[in-house]
C-alpha positions as CSV (number, residue, x, y, z in Angstrom):
1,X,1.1,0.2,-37.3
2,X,4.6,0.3,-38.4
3,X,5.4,-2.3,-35.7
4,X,2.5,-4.7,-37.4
5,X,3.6,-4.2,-40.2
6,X,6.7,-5.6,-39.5
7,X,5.5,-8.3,-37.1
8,X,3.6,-9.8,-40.3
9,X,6.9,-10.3,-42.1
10,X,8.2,-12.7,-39.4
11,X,7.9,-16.2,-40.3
12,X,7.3,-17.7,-36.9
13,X,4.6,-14.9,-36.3
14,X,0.6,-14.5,-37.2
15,X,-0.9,-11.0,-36.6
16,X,-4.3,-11.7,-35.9
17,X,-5.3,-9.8,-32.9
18,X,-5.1,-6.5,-31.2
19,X,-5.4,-5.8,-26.8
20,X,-5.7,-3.0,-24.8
21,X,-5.2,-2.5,-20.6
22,X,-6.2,1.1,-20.0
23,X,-6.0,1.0,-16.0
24,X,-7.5,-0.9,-13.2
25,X,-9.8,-0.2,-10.8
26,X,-12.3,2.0,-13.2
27,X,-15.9,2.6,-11.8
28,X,-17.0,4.8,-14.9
29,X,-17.7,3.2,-18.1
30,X,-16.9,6.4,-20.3
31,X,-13.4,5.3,-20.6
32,X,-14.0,2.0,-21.9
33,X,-16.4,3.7,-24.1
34,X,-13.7,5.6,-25.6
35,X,-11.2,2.8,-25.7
36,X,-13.7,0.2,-27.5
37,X,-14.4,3.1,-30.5
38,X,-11.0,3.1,-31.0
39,X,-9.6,-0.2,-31.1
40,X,-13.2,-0.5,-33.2
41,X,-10.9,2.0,-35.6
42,X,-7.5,0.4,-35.5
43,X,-9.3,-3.0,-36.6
44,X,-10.4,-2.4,-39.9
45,X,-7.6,-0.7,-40.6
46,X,-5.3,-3.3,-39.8
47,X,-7.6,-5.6,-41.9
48,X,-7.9,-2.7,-44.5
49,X,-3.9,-3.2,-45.1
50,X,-4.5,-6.6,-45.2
51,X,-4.4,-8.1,-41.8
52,X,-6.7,-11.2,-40.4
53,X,-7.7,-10.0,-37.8
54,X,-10.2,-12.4,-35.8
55,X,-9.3,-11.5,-32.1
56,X,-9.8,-8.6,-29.6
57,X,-8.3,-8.6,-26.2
58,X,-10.2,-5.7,-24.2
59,X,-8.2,-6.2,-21.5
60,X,-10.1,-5.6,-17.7
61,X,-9.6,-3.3,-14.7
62,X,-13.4,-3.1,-14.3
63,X,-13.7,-1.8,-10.3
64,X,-14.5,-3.3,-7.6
65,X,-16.4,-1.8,-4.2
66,X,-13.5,-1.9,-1.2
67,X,-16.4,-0.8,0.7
68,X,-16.0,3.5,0.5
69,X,-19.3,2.8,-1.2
70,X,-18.6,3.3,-4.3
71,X,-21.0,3.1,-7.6
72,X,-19.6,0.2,-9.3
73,X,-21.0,-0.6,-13.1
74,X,-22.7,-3.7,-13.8
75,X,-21.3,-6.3,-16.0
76,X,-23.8,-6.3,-18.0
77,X,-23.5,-3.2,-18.6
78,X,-19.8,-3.3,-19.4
79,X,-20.9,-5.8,-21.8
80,X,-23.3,-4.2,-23.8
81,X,-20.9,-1.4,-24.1
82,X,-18.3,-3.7,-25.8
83,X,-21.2,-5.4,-28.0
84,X,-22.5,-2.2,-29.4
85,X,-18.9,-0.9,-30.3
86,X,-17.2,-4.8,-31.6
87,X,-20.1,-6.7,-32.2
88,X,-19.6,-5.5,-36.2
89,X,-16.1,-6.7,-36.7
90,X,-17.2,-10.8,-35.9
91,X,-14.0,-11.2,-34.0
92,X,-13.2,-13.4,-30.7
93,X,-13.7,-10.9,-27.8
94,X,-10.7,-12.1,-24.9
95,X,-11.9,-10.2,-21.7
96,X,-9.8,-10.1,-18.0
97,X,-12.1,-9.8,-15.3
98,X,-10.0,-10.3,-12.7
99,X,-10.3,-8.1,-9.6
100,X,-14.2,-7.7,-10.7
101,X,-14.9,-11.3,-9.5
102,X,-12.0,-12.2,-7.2
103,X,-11.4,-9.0,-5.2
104,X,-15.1,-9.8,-2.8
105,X,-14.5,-13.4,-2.9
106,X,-11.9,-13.0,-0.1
107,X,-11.5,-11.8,3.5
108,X,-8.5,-11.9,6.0
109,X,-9.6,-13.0,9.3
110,X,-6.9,-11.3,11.9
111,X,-7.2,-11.2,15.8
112,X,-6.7,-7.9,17.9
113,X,-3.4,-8.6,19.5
114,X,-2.5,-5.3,21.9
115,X,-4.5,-1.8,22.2
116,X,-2.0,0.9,22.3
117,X,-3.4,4.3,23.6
118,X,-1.5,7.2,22.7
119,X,-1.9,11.2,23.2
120,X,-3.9,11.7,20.3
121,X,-4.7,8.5,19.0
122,X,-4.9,4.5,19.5
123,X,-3.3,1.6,17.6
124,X,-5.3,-1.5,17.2
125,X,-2.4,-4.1,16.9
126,X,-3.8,-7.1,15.0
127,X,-1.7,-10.1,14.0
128,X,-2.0,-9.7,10.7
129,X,0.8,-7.8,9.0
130,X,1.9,-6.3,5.5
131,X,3.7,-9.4,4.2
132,X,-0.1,-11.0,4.3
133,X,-1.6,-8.0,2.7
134,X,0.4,-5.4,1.5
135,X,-1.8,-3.3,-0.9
136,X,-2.4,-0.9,1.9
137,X,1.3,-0.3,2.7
138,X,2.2,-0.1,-0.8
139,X,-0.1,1.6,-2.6
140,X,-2.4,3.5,0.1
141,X,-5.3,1.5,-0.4
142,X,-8.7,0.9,1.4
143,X,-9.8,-2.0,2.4
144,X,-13.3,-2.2,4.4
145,X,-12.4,-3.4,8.1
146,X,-15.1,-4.8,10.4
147,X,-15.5,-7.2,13.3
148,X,-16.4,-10.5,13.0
149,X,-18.2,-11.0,16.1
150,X,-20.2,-7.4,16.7
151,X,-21.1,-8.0,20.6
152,X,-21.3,-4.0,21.1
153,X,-22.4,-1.1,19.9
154,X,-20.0,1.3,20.5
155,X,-17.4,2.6,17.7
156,X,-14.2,3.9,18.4
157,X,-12.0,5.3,16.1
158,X,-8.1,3.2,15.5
159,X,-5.2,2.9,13.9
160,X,-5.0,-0.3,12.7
161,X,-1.6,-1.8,12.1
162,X,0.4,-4.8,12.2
163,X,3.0,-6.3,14.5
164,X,6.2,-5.8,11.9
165,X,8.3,-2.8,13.2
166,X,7.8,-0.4,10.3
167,X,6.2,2.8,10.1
168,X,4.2,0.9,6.4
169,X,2.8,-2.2,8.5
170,X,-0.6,0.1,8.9
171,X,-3.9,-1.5,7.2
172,X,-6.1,2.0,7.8
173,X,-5.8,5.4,10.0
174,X,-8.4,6.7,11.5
175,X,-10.9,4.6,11.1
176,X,-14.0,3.8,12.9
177,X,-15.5,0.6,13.4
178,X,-17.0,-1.8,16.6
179,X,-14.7,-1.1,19.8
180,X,-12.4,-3.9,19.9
181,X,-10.8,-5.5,23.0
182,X,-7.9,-8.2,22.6
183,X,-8.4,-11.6,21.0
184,X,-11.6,-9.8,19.4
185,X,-11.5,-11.5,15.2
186,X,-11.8,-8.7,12.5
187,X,-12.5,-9.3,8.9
188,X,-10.2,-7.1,6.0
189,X,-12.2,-7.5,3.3
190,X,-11.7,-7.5,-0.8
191,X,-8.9,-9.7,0.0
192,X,-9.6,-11.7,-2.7
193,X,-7.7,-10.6,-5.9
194,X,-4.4,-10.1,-4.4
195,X,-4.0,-10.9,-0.8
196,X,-2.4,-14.8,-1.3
197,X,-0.7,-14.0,-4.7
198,X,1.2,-11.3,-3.0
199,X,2.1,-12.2,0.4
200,X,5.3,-13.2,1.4
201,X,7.3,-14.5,4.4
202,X,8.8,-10.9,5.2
203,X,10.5,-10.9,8.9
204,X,10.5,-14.6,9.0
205,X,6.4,-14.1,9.1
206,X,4.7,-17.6,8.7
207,X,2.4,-17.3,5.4
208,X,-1.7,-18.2,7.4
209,X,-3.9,-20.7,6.0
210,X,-6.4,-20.9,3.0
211,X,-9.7,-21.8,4.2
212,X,-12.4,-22.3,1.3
213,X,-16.3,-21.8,2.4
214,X,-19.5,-23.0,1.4
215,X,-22.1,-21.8,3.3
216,X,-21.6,-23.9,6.5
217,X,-18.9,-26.3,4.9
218,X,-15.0,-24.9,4.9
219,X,-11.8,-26.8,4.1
220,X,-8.6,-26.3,4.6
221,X,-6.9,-25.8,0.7
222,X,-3.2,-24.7,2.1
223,X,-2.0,-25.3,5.1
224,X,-0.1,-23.0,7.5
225,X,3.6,-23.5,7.3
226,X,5.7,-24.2,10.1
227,X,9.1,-22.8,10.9
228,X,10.7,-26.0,9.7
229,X,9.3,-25.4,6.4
230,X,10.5,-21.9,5.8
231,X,14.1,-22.5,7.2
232,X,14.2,-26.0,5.7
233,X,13.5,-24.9,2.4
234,X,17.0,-23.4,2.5
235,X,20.2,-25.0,1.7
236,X,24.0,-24.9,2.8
237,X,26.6,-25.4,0.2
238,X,28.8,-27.9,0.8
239,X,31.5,-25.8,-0.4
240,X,30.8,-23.4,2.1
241,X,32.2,-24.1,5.7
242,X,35.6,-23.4,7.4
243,X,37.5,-26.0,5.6
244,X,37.4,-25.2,2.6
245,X,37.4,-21.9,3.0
246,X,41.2,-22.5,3.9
């Protein structure tokens, strides 16, 4: 309050709206329950000490199902939620769906590159890796994994990991799906929200191709870069060679 308070007495500033982000990836809608009451509260107290307030942000982190079969809320019901606590105050609602509509609008398509056997365990080496998709490495995250072309119906259970020589290159453990042999396609899926935004060219790893689909139409929207694009985009200074070094 104190900090609205001051905000208000800034010239080049107009309080007028209040957000809130309590966490992403929420599949009940108790918490947002909670959260919409209060903000509800702070409102018309901001506009009880005389602030216009016209806008709420309530922010997003509505789940999605990365296929562990999870009970995901409906929208609408998320909605109604949010009408039945801020309908009252007649302000602009702001919300950030996000993951909710991009995560399943998404796949990476990766081939089976080597199948490793081990003592205890075998490795299905794809050719995908963690600079294309890197919420597993880096958060431990679960992403559905299933073959694109299911010609069998025998499971076996894999490691699944990529070709970059780290121990965090691994997209699942222990998971089961259709037995794979080399040059078999698998499908990561949930891709969607984060899998282009946060690749990179880690290990000199060429970023793949966007392909859009439409039923039976596809087009290519960005195209795979060569080698002569990643090492051209680099530059040399001129000041920096043998001669003038000396």
């Amino acid at each position: 309050m104190k900090l609205i308070k001051k905000a208000a007495l800034l010239p080049s500033i107009k309080v007028q709206g209040v957000d809130v982000h309590i966490g992403s990836q929420l599949t009940d809608l108790a918490p947002y329950q909670a959260t919409f009451i209060k903000i509800s509260v702070l409102a018309e107290e901001l506009r009880q000490d005389g602030h216009d307030i016209t806008v709420i942000d309530i922010g997003g982190g509505l789940g999605v199902d990365y296929g562990e079969g999870q009970t995901i809320p409906l929208i609408s019901e998320y909605a109604q939620i949010a009408k039945q606590q801020l309908q009252h105050l007649d302000c602009k609602i702001i919300v950030e769906p996000g993951r909710s509509i991009m995560a399943n609008a998404g796949v990476l398509v990766t081939s089976v590159v080597y199948l490793k056997k081990g003592e205890s365990r075998e490795f299905l080496i794809i050719d995908a890796a963690m600079n294309d998709l890197i919420r597993p490495s880096m958060y431990d995250s679960y992403h559905d994994i299933c073959s694109v072309d299911i010609s069998t119906d025998d499971n076996s259970c894999y490691d699944i990991v990529g070709p970059v020589c780290e121990t965090g290159d691994t997209f699942a453990k222990s998971r089961t799906i259709s037995t794979c042999e080399q040059g078999d396609l698998l499908a990561i899926m949930s891709c969607g929200a984060y899998g282009a935004v946060m690749s990179s060219t880690y290990n000199t790893r060429l970023l793949v191709p966007e392909v859009m689909v439409k039923g039976e139409q596809f087009s290519e929207i960005r195209k795979r870069l060569t080698y002569d694009d990643l090492i051209g985009s680099d530059s040399i200074p001129q000041w920096l060679n043998t001669k003038a070094a000396k």
